[in-house]
N, C-alpha and C positions, 0 to 999 in steps of 0.2 A: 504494500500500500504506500502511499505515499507519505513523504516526511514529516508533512505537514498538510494536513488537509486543506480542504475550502474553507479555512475557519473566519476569512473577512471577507468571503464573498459575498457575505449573507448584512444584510440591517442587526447591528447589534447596541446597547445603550453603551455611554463612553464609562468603560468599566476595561478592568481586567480579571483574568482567570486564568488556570492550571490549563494545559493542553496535552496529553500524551501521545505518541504515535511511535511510526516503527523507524527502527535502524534501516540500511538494505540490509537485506540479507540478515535479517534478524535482530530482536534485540530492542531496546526499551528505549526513548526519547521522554524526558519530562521536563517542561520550562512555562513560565508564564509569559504570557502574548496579549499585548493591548490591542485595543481595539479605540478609535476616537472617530470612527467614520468614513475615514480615508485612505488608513492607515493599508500597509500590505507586507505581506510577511513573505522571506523565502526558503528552501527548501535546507537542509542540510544534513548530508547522510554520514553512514559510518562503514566500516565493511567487519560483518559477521566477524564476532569471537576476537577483535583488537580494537584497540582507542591506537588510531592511526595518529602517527608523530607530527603530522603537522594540521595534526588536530586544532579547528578554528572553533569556536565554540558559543554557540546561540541557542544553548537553552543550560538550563543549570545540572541536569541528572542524566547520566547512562549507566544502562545497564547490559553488556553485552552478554550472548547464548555463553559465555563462558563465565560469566559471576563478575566479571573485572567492571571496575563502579568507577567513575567521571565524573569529576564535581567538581563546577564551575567556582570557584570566586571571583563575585566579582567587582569587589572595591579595592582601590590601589595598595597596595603592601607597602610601606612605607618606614616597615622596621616593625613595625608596632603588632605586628604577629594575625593580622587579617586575615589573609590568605589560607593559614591555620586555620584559624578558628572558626568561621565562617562555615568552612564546610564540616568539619565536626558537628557541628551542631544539625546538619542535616543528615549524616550519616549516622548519629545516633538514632535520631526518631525514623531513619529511613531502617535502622535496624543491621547492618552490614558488618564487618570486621573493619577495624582501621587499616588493619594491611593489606585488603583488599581492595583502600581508595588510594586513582590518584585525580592528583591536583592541580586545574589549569589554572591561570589565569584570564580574566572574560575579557575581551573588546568592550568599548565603550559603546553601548547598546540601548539603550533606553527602551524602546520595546523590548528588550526580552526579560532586562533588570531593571527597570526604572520604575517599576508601579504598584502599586501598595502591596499586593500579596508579595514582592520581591524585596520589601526594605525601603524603596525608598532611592533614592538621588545615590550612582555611584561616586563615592568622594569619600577624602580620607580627613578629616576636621573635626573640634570640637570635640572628639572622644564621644560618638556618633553611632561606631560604627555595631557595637554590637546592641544598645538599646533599640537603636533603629530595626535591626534585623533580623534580631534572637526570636521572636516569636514566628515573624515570616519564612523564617530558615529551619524552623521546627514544624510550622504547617508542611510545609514541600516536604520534608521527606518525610513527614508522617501521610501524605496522598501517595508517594510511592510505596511507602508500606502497605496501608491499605488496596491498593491495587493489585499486588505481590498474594498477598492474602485472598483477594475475591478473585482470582484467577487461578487460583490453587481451589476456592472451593467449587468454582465452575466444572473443573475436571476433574474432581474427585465425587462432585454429585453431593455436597456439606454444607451444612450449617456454616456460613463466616464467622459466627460469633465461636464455634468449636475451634476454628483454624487461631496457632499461634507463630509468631517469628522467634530467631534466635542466629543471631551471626550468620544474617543473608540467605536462612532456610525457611520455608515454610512448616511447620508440623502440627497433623491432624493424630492427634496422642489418642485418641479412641480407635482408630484403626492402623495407629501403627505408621503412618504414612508421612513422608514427607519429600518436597523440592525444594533446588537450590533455586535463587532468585535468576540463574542463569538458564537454569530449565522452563520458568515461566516470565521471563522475558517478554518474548515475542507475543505472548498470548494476551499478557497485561497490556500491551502496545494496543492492541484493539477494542479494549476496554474503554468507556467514557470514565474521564478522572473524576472524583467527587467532589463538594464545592470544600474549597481551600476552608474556607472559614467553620466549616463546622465538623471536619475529620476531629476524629480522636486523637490527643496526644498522650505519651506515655505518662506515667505518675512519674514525677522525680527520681523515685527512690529506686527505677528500672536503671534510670540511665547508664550505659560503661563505657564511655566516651566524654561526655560533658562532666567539667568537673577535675579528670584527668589532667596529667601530666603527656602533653603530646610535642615534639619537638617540632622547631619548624620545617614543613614541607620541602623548603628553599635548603636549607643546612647542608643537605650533601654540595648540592653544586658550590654556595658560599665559601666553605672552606677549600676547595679545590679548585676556585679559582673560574667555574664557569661563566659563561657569558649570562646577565642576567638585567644588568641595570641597561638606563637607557643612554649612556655613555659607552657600552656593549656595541651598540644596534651597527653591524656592518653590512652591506650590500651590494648588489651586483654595482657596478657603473659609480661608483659614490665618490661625492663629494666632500671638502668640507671647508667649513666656513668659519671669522670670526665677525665680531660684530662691536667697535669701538662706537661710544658714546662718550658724550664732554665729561670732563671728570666734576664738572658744577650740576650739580641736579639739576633740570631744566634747561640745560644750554644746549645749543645745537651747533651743528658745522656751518662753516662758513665755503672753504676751498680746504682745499686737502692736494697731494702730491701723487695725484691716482696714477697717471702715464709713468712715473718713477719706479710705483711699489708694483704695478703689471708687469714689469719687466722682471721680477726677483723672481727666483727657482719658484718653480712647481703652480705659480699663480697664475688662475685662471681667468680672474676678473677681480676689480677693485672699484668700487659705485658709493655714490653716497645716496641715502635714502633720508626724503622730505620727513616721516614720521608722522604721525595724527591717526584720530582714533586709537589711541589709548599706543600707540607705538612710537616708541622714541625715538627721533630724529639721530643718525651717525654713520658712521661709514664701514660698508662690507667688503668683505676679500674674501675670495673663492678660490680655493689651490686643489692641490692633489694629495696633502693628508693634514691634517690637525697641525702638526709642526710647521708645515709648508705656512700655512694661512698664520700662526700664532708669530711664527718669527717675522712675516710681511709686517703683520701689525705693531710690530716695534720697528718698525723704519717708517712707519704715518708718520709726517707732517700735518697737521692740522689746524688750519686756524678756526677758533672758538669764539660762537657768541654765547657768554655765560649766562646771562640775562640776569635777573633781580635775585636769587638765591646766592649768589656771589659774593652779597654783602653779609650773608647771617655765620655765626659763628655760633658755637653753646655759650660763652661766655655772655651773649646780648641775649639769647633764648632766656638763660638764664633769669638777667634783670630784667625782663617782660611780665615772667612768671612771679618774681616777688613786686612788683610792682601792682600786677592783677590783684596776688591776694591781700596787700595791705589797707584796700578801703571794706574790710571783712567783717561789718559790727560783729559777728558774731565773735570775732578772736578779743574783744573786749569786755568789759564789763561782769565778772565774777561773784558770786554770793560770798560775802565776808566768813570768817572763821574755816576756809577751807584751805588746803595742800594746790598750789596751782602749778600746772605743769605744762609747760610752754614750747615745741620742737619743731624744727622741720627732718624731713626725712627727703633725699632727694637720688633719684635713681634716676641711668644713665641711657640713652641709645646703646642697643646691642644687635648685630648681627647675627643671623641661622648659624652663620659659620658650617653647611651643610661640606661631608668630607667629599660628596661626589657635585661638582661644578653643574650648575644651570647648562640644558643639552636638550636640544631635540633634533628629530631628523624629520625633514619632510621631505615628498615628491608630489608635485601637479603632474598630472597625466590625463589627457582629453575633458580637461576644464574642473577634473576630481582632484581631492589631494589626498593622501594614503599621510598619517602624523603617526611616527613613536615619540612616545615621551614618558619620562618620569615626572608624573603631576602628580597631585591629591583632590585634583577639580577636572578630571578628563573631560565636561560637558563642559566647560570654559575654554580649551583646546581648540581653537578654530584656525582656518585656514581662511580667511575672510571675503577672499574671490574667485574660492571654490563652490561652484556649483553643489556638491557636496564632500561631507571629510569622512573618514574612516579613523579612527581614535585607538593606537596599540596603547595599550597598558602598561608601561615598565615600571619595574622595580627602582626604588627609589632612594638614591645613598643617601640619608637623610632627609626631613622636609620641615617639622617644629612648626609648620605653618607659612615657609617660605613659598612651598609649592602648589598652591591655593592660588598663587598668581600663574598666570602664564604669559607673562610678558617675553620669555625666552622663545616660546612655542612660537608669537605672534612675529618676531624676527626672523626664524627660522624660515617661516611662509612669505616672509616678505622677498628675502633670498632667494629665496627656491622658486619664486612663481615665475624669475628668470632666466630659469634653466629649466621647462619640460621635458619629465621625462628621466630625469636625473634626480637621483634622491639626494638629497643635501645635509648635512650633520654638522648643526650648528655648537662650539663648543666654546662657552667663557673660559678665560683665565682664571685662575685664582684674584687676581687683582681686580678684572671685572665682575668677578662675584661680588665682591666685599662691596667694589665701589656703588656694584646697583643695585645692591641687597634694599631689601623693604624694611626697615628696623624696627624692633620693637619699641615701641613709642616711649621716650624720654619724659617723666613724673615727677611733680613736687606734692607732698601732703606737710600743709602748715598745719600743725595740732595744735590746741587748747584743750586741757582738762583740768575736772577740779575733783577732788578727795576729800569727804566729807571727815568729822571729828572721828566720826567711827569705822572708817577705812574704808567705807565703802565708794565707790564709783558714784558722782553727781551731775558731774558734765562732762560727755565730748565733742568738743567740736571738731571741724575739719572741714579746710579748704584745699581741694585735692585743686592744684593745676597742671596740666598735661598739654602736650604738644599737637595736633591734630592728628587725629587718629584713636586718642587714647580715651579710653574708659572706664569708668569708676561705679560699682553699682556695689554698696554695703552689704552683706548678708550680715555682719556683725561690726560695730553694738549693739547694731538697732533689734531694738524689743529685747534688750538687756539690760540697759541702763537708761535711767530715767528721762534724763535729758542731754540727748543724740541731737547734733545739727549739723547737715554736711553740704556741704558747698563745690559746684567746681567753675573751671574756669578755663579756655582753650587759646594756647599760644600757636598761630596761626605761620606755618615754614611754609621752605619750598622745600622739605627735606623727607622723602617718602617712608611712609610707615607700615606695618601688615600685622597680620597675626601672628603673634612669637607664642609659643607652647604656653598653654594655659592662658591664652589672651582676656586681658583687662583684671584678670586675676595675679597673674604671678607677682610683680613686686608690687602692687596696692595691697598683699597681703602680708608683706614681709613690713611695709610702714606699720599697718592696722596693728598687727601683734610685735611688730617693736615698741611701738606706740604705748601699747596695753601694757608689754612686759614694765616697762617704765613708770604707770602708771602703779602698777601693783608694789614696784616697787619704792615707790611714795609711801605706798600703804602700810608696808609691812607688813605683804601678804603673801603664802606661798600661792607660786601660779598655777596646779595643776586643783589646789584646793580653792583658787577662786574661780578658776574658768567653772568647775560642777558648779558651784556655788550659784553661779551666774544662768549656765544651761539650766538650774533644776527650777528658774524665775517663770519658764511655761514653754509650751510650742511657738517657736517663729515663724514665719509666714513662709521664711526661704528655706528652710530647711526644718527637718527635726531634729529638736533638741535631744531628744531620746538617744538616737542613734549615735550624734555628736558628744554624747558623754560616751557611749560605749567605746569609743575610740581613743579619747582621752584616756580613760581607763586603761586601756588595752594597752597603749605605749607606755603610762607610767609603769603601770605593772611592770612590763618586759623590760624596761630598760634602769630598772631597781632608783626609780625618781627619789629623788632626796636623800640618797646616800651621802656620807659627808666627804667629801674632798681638799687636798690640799689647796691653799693660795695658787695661780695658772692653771686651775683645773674648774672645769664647771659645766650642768648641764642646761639645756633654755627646752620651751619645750612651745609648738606654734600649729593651729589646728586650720583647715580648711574645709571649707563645701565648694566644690570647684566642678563645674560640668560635673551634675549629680552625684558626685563622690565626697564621702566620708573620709579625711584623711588626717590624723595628728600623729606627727613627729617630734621625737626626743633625739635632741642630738647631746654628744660630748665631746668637748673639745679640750686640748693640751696648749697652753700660748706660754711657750717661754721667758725667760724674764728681759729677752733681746728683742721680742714682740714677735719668734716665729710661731705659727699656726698651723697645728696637726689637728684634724677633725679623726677622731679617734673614733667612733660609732655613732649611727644615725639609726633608729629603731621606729619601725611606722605601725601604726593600728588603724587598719583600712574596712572599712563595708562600704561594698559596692553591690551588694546585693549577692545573689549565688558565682560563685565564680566557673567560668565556662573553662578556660584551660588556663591550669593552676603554674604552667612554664611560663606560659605570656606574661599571665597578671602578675608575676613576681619578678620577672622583667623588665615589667611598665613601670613599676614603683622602685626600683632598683634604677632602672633610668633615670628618673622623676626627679631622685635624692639627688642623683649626681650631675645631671643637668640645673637643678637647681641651687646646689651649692660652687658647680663650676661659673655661673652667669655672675654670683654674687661677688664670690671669691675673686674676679679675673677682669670679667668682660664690661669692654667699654669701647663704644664708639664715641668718637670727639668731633665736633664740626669747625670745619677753619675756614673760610672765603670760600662757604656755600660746599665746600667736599669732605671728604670724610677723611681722618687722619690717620685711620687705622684699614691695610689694604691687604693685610697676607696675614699667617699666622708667626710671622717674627716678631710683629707688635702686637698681635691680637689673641692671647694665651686663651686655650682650652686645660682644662684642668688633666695632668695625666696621672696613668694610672700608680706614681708610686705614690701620690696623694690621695687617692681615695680610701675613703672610711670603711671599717665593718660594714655592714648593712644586714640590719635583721627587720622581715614583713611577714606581720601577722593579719592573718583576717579574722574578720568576724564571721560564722559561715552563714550564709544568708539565707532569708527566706522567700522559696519559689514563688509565692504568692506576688511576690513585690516586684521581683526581677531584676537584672543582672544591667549595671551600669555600665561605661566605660573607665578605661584606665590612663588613657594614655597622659593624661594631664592631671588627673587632681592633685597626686602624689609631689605634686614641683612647687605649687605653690607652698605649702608649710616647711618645707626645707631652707628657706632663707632665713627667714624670722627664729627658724630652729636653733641656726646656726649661729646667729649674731647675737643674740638673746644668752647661750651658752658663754660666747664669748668675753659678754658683761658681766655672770658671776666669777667668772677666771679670771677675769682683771679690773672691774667694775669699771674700764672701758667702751660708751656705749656706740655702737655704727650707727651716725646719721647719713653717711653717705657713702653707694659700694660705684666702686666693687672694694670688699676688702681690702686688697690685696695695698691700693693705694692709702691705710689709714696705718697711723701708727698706733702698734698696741703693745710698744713696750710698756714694763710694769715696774714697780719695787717694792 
């Protein structure tokens, strides 16, 4: 039969649904296919008894006459263990052995993934990816189980409620009988699938897959070196390219020395391009390998209109931002007989500093363009005067939220649309990374607080000023303490900003609970005993309180809080709700009396709800810590006549590993009822504030401004 039936030839409401049908030559297709009126679907087979190696992949499940199971992910891998975990979770409910899946990666597909039974938008952000799709990735394969099941009792002549599954078998235990799911395959394939929404799912307590320790899919190739990212992508005929822009944010070419740099080995063309519509004006070079094009581009001449971002610097950002906040009644005017506490707290531009460089490859070909890239937004992936694009998937050497842009993809296209026919592989420098990086938005929080007779918390104020881009949304004090007032205020650059891991969360949480630790410690209060103190005041609107003490709990317990310590020794301890995640970290630190800094253990108590694969999520929050203690400790972007100071990692320090901490993560284990959150970010936000907070009882030096690394903390 065919791959795919008439399933849009008919009037259907704009909806979607499960579809199954057959392999050739045998064998089980199952994917969901929208429908909006217009839409048209096409065919895609398999050959009997193999999942063929250049297997393309437009529906999410196969099943071939030989038991061997295909299962599509299909949101971008980005490190964050997606690609894993994703389809786990359909191979559980679809009932199969884990060593009997493998793993593709999907094309960027919107009919086949984009619609409610599939999750939702393919994209890698916001710690998204498994809230969004845990429930829809448990319907799918609980429709392929059930199909597996009523094609088993079709041929045995049973009751379906008698038939059971069991590692990709069917078994009818009253008489004894049972198939493999690769014996009933073909037969399920002719079955109508059940409606997605109302299949049975399994009770929790069945699952042996979810939950588990599963390694990643990717792991063998990683270590061995295979091709996998989109800095990989090689092709017949290829090209490659680089793409220089002003080193002023906002400046464009004027003339350039194109007839000079055409002539250098290997180079095939050298253009400047006008820019607009969201693409930045600069000049391209086309050679015959990477090196060819990267060494041309150090012999540009260019002369440069730098425009209006030329004259900003951080220094003048700077007094913009205390300027804003000093007409602030609220930082005035305090109830008499109280402790007033008075700070700012100021945090820097910081770059992805991603290890694999901004890269994509395109080809136009008869008005189409065919895109690889490593994104986290493949439907932001466009070829802009292509008729239409085709969206490969790559793996992604990092992203923290840098790759939510595609501004490299939209170069690549611009390149390539002058060569039909030829694929093009566009690849930044390390220097033009840095220099065109999206940063994470540079913050000031002026605080006011006051401490009543009886230690307890009476007023915070707070005028949070940020640079554009940046936001500030409370979950805490507010509906903690009585009298909360926060303010903010936006200092307007030409200096571009994006989402950095844990965006508008990560350092307005390290102010908030520096802030706080500060405050308590006015009081004379210990912290872990005033944070319950505070949580046990009621439910907040942003979070629960409940859950939020369980976690506090959880790390003091583990991390033996309020043990006593010599002088240079100390623990801080700093909690977050950050993209639906429950997260408080206890760190401890060692600070010499010469002011050096060894973070000696960082201990986290997490609920994120049930945890789906306990490799990842111990991963995620293991990253989290140390992505979050390396931004504070290190990273700094500086702005000088509109560009950035810092362009490679000789001045731009990532934390390596002879500094990193212990790391101990505990969860809470969750309950099914609620459901399983993301991880990728909560865990970074409470790591800063952990760490600097720590640092004040070892030397009762407090960080108002990181990265560490710049503050002196000798002691005596």
């Amino acid at each position: 039969m065919s791959a795919i039936p008439e399933i849009l030839s008919r009037p259907l409401d704009r909806r979607s649904f499960i579809k199954a049908s057959a392999l050739a030559g045998g064998g089980l297709l199952l994917g969901e296919y929208i429908n909006f009126g217009t839409g048209t679907a096409t065919a895609q087979t398999g050959t009997a008894g193999t999942i063929p190696a250049d297997f393309s992949p437009n529906a999410f499940v196969r099943v071939t006459p030989t038991g061997a199971v295909a299962i599509i992910s299909k949101n971008p891998e980005i490190g964050q263990g997606m690609k894993t975990t994703l389809p786990m979770i359909i191979a559980d409910e679809l009932d199969v052995p884990w060593s009997s899946v493998t793993v593709y990666q999907g094309d960027l597909n919107a009919a086949a993934y984009g619609g409610p039974a599939a999750g939702g938008a393919q994209s890698a952000g916001g710690s998204n990816g498994i809230p969004n799709n845990y429930t829809a990735m448990r319907r799918l394969g609980a429709v392929g189980r059930a199909m597996m099941v009523q094609a088993a009792a079709q041929q045995w002549d049973v009751p379906v409620a008698e038939c059971t599954t069991e590692a990709g078998v069917v078994l009818h235990k009253a008489s004894n009988r049972k198939a493999t799911y690769g014996d009933l395959a073909s037969h399920a394939a002719t079955l109508p699938a059940p409606d997605i929404n109302s299949v049975p799912l399994k009770d929790p307590k069945d699952f042996k897959i979810i939950g588990q320790r599963i390694s990643g899919v990717d792991n063998p190739k990683l270590v061995t070196g295979q091709p996998l990212f989109g800095i990989d992508v090689k092709l017949e005929g290829m090209l490659y390219a680089n793409y220089t822009k002003c080193p002023v944010f906002g400046g464009s070419p004027v003339s350039a020395n194109l007839e000079e740099v055409k002539k250098l080995p290997g180079v095939k063309d050298a253009f400047m391009i006008a820019g607009g519509n969201g693409l930045k004006a600069g000049v391209a070079i086309v050679a015959t390998s990477t090196w060819n094009a990267m060494s041309a581009a150090n012999k540009l001449k260019v002369e440069w209109n730098e425009g209006a971002t030329a004259g900003q610097s951080s220094a003048n950002i700077a007094q913009q931002a205390a300027a804003l906040a000093a007409g602030d009644p609220a930082l005035t005017g305090f109830p008499e007989n109280t402790k007033v506490i008075e700070s700012v707290y100021h945090f820097p531009y910081i770059s992805h500093a991603t290890l694999e460089p901004q890269n994509a490859t395109v080809m136009y070909k008869d008005g189409n363009a065919e895109i690889w890239a490593p994104t986290q937004s493949p439907g932001g992936a466009r070829a802009p005067n292509a008729a239409q694009a085709t969206v490969h998937i790559m793996r992604s050497g990092g992203g923290f939220g840098r790759r939510l842009q595609n501004d490299y993809v939209s170069e690549a296209a611009a390149i390539a649309e002058k060569f039909p026919g030829v694929p093009i592989k566009l690849t930044w420098t390390r220097e033009q990374d840095f220099g065109g990086d999206v940063y994470r938005p540079a913050g000031w929080h002026f605080f006011k607080g006051a401490v009543g007779p009886d230690k307890r918390f009476l007023v915070w104020n707070d005028h949070f000023v940020g640079v554009q881009g940046a936001n500030f949304t409370p979950n805490f004090p507010n509906g903690f303490i009585p009298n909360v007032n926060v303010n903010s205020s936006t200092v307007q650059t030409g200096v571009p900003t994006g989402a950095w891991r844990a965006p508008n969360d990560n350092a307005n949480f390290w102010a908030v609970h520096s802030f706080f630790d500060e405050m308590a410690h006015a009081a004379g209060r210990d912290r872990v005993e005033l944070h319950l103190e505070l949580l046990a005041t009621g439910e907040n609107r942003a979070f629960s309180s409940a859950r939020m003490s369980g976690v506090v709990k959880l790390a003091a317990e583990k991390s033996g809080w309020g043990k006593k310590l010599p002088k240079g020794q100390g623990q801080g301890i700093a909690f977050s709700f950050s993209h639906r995640g429950y997260v408080a970290i206890v760190a401890e630190v060692t600070v010499s009396q010469d002011g050096t800094l060894k973070v000696n253990k960082m201990t986290a108590g997490v609920d994120v709800g049930p945890v789906v694969n306990r490799s990842a999520a111990e991963n995620q929050v293991q990253g989290g810590m140390i992505d979050g203690l390396g931004s504070a400790w290190l990273c700094k972007i500086t702005i000088d006549k509109g560009r950035p100071q810092q362009i490679n990692f000789d001045d731009y320090n990532l934390i390596r590993i002879t500094d990193a901490p212990e790391l101990a993560v505990h969860f809470i284990e969750g309950d099914y009822t609620i459901g399983p959150t993301g991880l990728g970010e909560p865990a970074l936000p409470p790591s800063l504030a952990a760490v600097t907070n720590a640092i004040f009882a070892a030397t009762g030096k407090r960080i108002y401004t990181l990265p560490i690394s710049e503050q002196d903390l000798k002691w005596s």
